[in-house]
DRENFI-766193 format. One record per residue (C-alpha): residue number from 0; residue in three letters; y, z, x. Coordinates in steps of 0.2 Angstrom, whole numbers. Layout:
BEGIN
(NUM,"ala",(Y,Z,X)),
...
This chain:
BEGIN
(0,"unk",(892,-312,448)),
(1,"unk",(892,-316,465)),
(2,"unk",(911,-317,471)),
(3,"unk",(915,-308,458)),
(4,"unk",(924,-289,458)),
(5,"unk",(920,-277,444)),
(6,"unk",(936,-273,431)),
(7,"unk",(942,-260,439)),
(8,"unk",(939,-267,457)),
(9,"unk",(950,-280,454)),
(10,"unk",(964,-269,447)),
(11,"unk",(964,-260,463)),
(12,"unk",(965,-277,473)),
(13,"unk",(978,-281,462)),
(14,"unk",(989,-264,464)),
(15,"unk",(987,-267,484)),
(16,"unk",(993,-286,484)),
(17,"unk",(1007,-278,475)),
(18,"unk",(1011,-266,489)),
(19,"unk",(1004,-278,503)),
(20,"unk",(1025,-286,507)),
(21,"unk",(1030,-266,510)),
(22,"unk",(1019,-268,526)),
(23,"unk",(1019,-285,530)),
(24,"unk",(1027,-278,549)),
(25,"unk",(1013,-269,553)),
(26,"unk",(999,-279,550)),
(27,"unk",(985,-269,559)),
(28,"unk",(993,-250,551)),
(29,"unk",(994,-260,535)),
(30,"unk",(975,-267,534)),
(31,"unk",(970,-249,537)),
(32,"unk",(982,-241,524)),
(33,"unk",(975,-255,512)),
(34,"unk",(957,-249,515)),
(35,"unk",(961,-229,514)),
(36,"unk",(970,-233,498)),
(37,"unk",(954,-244,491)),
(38,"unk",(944,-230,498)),
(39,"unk",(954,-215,486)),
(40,"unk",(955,-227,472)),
(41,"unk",(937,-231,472)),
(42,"unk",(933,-212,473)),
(43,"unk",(947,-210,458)),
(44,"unk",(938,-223,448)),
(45,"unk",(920,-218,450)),
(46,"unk",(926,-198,444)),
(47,"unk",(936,-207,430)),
(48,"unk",(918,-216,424)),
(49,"unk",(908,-200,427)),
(50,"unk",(921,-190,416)),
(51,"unk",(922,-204,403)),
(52,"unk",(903,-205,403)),
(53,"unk",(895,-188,406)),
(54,"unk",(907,-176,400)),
(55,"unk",(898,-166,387)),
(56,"unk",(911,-170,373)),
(57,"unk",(918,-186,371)),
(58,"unk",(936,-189,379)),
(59,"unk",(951,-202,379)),
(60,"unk",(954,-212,396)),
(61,"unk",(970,-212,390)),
(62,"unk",(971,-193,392)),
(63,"unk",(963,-193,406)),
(64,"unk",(974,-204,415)),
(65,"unk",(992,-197,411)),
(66,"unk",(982,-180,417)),
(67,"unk",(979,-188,433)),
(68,"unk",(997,-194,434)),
(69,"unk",(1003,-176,431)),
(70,"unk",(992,-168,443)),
(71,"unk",(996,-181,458)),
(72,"unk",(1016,-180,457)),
(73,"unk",(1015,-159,454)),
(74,"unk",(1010,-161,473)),
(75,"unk",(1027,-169,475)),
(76,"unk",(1043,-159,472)),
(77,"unk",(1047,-150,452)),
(78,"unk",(1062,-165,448)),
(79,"unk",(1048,-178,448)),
(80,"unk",(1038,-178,434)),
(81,"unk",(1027,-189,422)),
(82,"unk",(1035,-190,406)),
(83,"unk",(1024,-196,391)),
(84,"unk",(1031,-209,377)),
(85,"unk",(1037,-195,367)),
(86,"unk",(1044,-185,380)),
(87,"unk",(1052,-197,387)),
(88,"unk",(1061,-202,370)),
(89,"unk",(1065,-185,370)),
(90,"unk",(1073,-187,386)),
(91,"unk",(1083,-201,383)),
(92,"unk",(1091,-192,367)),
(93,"unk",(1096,-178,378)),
(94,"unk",(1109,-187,387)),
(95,"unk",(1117,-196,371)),
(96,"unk",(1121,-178,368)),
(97,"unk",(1108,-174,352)),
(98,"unk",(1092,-169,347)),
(99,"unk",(1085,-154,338)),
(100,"unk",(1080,-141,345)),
(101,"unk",(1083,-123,354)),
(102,"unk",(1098,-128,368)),
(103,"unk",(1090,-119,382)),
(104,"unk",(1090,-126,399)),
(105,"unk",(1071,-120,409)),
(106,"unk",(1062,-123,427)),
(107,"unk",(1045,-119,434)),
(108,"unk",(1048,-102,445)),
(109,"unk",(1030,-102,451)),
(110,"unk",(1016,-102,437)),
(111,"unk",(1031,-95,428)),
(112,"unk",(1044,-103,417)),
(113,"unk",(1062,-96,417)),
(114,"unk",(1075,-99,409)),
(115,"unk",(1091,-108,420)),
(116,"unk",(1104,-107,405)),
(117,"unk",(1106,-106,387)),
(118,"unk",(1117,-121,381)),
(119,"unk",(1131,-115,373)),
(120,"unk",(1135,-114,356)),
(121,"unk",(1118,-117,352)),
(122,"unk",(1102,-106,342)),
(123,"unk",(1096,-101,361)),
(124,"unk",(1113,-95,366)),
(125,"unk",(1119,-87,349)),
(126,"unk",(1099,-77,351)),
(127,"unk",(1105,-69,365)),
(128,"unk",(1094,-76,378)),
(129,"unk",(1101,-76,396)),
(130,"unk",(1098,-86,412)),
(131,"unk",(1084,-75,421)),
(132,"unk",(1073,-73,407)),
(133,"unk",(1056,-76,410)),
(134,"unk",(1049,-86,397)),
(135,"unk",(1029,-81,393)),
(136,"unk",(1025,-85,376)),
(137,"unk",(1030,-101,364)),
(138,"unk",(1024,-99,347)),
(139,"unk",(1008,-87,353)),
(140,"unk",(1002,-100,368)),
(141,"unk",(1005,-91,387)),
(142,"unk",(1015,-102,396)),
(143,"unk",(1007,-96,414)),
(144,"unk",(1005,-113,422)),
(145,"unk",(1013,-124,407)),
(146,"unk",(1019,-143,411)),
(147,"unk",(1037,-141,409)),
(148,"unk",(1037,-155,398)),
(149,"unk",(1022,-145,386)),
(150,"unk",(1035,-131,383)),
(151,"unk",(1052,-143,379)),
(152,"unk",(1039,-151,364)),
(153,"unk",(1036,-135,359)),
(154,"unk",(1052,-131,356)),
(155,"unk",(1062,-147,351)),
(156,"unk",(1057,-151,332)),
(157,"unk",(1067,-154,317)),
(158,"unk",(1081,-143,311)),
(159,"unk",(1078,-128,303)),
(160,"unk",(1057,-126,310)),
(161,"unk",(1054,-108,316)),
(162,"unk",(1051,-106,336)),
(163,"unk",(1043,-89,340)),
(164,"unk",(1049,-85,359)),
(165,"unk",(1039,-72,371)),
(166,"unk",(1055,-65,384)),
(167,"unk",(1053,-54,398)),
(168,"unk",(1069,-49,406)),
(169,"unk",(1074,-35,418)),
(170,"unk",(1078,-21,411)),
(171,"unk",(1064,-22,396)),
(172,"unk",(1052,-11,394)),
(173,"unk",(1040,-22,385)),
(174,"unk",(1040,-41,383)),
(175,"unk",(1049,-45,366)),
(176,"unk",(1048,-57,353)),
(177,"unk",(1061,-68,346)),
(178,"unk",(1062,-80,333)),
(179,"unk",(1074,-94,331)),
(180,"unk",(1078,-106,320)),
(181,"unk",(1079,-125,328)),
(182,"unk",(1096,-133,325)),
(183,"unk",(1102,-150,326)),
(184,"unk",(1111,-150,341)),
(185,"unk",(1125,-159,345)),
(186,"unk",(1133,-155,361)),
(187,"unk",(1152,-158,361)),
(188,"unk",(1152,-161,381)),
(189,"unk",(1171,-153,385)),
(190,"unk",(1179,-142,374)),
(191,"unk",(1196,-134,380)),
(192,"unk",(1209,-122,376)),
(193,"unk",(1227,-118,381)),
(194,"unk",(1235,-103,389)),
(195,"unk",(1253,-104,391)),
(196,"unk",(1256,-119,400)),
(197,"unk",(1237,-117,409)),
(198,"unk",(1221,-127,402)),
(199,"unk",(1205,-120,402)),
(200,"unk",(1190,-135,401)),
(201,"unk",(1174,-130,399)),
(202,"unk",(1160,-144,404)),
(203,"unk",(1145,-142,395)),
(204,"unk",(1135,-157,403)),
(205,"unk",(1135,-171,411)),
(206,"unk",(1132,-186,397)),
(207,"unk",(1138,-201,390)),
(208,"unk",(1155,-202,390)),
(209,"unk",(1160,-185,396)),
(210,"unk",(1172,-192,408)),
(211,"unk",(1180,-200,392)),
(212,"unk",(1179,-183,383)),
(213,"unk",(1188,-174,399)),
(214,"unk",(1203,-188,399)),
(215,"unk",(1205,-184,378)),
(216,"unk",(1204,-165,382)),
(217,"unk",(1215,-165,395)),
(218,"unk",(1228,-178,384)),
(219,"unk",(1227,-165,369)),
(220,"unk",(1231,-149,380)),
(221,"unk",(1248,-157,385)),
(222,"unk",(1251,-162,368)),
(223,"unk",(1247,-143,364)),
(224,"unk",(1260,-141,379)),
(225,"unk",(1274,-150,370)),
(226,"unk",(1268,-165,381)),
(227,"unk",(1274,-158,398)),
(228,"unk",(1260,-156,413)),
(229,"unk",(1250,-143,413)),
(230,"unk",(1254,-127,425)),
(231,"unk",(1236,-129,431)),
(232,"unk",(1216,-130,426)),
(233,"unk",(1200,-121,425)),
(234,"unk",(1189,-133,425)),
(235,"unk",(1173,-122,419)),
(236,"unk",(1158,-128,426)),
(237,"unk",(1148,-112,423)),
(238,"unk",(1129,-114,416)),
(239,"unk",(1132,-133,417)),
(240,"unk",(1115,-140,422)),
(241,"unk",(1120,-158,428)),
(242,"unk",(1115,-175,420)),
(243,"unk",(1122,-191,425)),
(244,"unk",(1128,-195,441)),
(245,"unk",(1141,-211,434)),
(246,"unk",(1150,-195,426)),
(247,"unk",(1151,-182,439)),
(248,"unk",(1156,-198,451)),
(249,"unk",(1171,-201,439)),
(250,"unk",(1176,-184,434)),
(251,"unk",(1179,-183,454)),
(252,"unk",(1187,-196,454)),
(253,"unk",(1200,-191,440)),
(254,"unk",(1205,-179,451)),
(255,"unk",(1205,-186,467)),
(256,"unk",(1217,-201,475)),
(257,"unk",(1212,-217,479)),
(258,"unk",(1196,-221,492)),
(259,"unk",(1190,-204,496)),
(260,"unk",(1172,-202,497)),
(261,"unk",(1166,-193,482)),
(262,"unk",(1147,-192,486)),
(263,"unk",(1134,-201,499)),
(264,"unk",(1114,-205,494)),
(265,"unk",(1102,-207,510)),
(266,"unk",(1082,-211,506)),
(267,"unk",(1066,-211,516)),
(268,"unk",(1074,-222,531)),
(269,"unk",(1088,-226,526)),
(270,"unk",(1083,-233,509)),
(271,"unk",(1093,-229,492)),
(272,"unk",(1110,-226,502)),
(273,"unk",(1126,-225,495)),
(274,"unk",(1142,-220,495)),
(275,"unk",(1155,-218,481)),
(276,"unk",(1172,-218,481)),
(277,"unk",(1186,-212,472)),
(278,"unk",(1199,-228,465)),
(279,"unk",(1220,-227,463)),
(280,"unk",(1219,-226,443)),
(281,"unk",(1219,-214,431)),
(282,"unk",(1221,-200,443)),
(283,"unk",(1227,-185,437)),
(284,"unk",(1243,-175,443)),
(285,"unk",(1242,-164,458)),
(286,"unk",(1243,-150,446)),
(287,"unk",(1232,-132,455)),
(288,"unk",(1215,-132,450)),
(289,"unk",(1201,-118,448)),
(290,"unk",(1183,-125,447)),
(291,"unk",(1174,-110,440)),
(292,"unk",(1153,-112,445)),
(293,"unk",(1138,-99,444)),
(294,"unk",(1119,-100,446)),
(295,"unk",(1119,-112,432)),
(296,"unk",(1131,-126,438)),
(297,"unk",(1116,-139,447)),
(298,"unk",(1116,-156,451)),
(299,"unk",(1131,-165,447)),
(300,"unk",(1140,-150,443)),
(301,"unk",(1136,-146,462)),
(302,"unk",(1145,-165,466)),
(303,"unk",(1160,-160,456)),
(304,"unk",(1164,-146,466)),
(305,"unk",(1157,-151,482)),
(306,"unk",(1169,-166,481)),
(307,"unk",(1184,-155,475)),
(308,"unk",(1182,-143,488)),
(309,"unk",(1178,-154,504)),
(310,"unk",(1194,-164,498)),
(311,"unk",(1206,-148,495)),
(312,"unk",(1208,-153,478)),
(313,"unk",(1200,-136,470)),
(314,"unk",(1198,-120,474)),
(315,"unk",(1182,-115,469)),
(316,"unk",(1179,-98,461)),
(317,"unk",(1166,-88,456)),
(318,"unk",(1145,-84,462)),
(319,"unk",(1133,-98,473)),
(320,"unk",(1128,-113,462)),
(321,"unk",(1110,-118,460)),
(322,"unk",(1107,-127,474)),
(323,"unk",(1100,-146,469)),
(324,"unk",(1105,-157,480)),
(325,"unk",(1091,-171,475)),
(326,"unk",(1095,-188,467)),
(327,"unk",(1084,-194,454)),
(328,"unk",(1080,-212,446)),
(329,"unk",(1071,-215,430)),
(330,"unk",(1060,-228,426)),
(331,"unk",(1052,-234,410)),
(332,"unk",(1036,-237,409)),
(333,"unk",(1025,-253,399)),
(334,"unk",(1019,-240,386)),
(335,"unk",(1035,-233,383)),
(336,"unk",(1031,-218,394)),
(337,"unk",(1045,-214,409)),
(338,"unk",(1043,-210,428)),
(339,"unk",(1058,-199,433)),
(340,"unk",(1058,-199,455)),
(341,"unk",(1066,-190,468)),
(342,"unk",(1070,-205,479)),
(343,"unk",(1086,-199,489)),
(344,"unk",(1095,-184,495)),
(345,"unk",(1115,-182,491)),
(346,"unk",(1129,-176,501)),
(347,"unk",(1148,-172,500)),
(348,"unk",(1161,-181,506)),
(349,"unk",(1162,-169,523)),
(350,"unk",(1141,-171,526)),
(351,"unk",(1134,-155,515)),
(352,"unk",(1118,-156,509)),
(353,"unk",(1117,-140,497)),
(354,"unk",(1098,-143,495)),
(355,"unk",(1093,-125,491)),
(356,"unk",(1107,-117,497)),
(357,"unk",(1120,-122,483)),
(358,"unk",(1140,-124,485)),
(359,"unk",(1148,-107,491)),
(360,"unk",(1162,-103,482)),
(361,"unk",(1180,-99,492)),
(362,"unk",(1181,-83,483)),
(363,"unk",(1166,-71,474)),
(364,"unk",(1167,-67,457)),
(365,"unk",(1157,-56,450)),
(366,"unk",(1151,-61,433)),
(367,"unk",(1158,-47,425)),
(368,"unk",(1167,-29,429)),
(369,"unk",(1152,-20,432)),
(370,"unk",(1151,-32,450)),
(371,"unk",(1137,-39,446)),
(372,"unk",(1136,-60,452)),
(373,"unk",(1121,-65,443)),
(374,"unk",(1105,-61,457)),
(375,"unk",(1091,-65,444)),
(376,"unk",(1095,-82,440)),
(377,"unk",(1083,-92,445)),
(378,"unk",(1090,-106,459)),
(379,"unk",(1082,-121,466)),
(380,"unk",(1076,-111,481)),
(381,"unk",(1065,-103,468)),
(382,"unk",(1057,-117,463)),
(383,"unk",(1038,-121,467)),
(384,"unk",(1037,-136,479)),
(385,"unk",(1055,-137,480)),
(386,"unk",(1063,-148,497)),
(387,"unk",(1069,-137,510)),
(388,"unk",(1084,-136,516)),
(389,"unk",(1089,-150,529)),
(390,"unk",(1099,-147,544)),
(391,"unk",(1118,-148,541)),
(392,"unk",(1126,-164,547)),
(393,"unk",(1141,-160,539)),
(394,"unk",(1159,-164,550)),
(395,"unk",(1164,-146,546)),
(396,"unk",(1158,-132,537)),
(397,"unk",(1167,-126,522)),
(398,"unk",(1167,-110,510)),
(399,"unk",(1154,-105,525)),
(400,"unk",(1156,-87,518)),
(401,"unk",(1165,-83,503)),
(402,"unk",(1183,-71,501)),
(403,"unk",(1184,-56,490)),
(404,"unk",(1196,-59,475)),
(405,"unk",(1214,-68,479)),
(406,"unk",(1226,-58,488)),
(407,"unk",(1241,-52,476)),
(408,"unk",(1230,-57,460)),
(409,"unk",(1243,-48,444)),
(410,"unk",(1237,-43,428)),
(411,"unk",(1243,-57,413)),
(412,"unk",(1249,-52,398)),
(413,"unk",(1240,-67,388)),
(414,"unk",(1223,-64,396)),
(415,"unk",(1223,-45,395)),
(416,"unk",(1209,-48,381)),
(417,"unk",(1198,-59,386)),
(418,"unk",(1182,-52,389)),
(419,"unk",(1176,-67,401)),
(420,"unk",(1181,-59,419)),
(421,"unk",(1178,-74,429)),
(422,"unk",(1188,-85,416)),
(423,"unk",(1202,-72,417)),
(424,"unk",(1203,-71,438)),
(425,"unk",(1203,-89,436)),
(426,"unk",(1218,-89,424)),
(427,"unk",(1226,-74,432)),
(428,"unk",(1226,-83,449)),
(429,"unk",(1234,-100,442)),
(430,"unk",(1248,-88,435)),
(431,"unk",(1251,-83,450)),
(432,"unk",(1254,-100,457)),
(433,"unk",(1265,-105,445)),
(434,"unk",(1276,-88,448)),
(435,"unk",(1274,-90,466)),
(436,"unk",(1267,-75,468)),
(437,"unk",(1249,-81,475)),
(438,"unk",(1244,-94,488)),
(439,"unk",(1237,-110,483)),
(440,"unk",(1220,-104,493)),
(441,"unk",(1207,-111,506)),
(442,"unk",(1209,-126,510)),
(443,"unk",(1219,-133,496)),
(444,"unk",(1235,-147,502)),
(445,"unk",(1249,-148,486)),
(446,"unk",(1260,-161,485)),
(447,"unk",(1249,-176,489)),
């Protein structure tokens, strides 16, 4: 045996051969990385063959492993996680836009789950549950210190299986129960209405071919219009909690001209950089648009108006967004399991981060007529182990504090009933445009 390394020696020397190039500058720092990383596997290794061997009940290595993966990347921020073969399955059903389940969207607040948002249209939303909620119970287990990835199992499951939910919630005298029935849910992405002459487009998601979705909306509201332009857009972002970046980079685009930047991407020195840019086709017309955001809108959501707003394309109305301002890659694993990792940080066009702090919207709307803008919510701020904010290298600052409600904002006839005050503002204000009765807002430029 002489020569020889044990199994498990030999997949540690194999694992650093790997890694060897990564230092191949530095050779002294990288013999002494190579030998404090055989030293951490060793010692993980020997616990691994005490556990397997000693542990008073018998136990499955391959249990312990994806435990050990779990525990070593919660030291890192909440967006990277381990996700087992059937999570991750799960996961990639999620952005075709179906699976069954409950529609609620939840983060890790703490030892805590909260819910972000409720989908809508879904058995969640229709239940009554509300972003805020804390989330305590599933089906009688506590969720104190629950693996996010635990709790969406627990509550994904065929159609028409019973989910028992624990809820706390301000204003509750007592934790209550709900039970829902799980739906197959198929999450029609943009969905769109007409208001004389104005569109209102609600964005669920970012999937799949929602840009495409977007174009067809968009194409069936100036068909509703007798096929003249619309007057303007609310593009409704509200409780939208991101999804994939290709989407929010050509949504952007649709309303931007050619060769602007839309978002940047900067790594660990320098690595996983980029830059996207809006191209000359398919752009809409420079009609006045309204991109409506609340504690819900995250992640690519945040790109779409960040990119609206730094270019003057949108005003942007409503309460501070959620504030992820991480780019994540997802990488399948031989066993069918998936490694989702926060490998870059992502900018607007004018150099904002809005890591933690969110997009500030260029004028506050409370959420409903009582004033109220949606405090509870939890945000990315709130998020155990979250990144901290960076400091801004942005070229100017923009929306740094918020306006009241627009100046010479008219009651409508055609929204006088609708019960959504943020949705109304929004359509109010765009009314006003088109009577020349309001100004266009910060920062916007007409007639591009």
């Amino acid at each position: 045996m002489t020569g020889l390394l044990p199994p498990w020696r030999m997949g540690l020397a194999a694992l650093l051969l790997w890694s060897a190039p990564v230092f191949a500058r530095e050779p002294a720092d990288a013999a002494a990385r190579d030998e404090t990383a055989y030293r951490q596997l060793e010692l993980f290794a020997r616990v691994l063959s005490y556990v397997e061997n000693n542990y008073v009940e018998s136990v499955d290595r391959k249990t312990l492993v994806q435990g050990a993966i779990q525990g070593m990347l919660e030291t890192l921020d909440p967006h990277t996680v381990f996700m087992p073969p059937e999570v991750f399955r799960e996961m990639k059903i999620d952005t075709s836009g179906e699976f069954g389940g409950l529609g609620i969207e939840i983060a890790r607040k703490g030892d805590r789950l909260v819910v972000v948002a409720p989908i809508d249209d879904t058995p969640a939303a229709r239940a009554g549950i509300k972003a805020g909620d804390e989330l305590l119970a599933i089906d009688g287990e506590s969720t104190l210190g629950m693996d996010l990835g635990r709790a969406l199992q627990k509550m994904r499951g065929p159609a028409g299986g019973r989910v028992l939910l624990t809820l706390m919630r301000s204003g509750f005298n007592a934790p209550q129960e709900l039970a829902i029935l799980r739906d197959h849910i198929r999450i029609v992405s943009v969905e769109g209405a007409l208001f004389d002459g104005i569109g209102h487009v609600k964005v669920k998601n970012f999937q799949d071919r929602t840009d495409q979705s977007l174009r067809k909306e968009l194409d069936r509201l100036r068909a509703l219009n007798g096929g003249k332009e619309l007057d303007g857009l609310v593009l409704d972002l509200r409780n939208n909690p991101g999804g994939l970046l290709d989407q929010a980079v050509a949504m952007s685009d649709r309303f931007l001209p050619g060769n602007l930047p839309i978002v940047s991407t900067r790594g660990r020195d320098g690595r996983n950089a980029s830059e996207e840019r809006s191209r000359d086709r398919d752009t809409e017309k420079d009609y006045p648009v309204v991109v409506l955001v609340n504690a819900g809108s995250a992640s690519a959501s945040e790109i779409v108006a960040g990119a609206l707003q730094d270019h003057g394309r949108g005003v942007i109305m409503g309460t501070q967004t959620f504030g992820k301002g991480s780019v994540q890659t997802i990488i399948e694993l031989e066993d069918g399991s998936g490694l989702k990792l926060t490998i870059a940080r992502y900018y607007t066009p004018k150099g904002r981060s809005i890591q933690e702090k969110g997009i500030t919207p260029d004028f506050l709307v409370p959420e409903d007529s009582s004033g109220k803008v949606g405090t509870e919510a939890p945000r990315e701020k709130d998020l155990q182990r979250h990144f901290r904010a960076e400091p801004s290298q942005a070229t100017s600052e923009v929306a740094a504090a918020p306006r009241g409600l627009p100046a010479n904002l008219k009651d409508w006839a055609v929204t006088a009933k609708l019960t959504d005050a943020q949705l109304r503002v929004a359509l109010n204000y765009l009314h006003g445009l088109a009577l020349g009765t309001a100004s266009r807002g910060p920062g916007t430029a007409a007639g591009r």
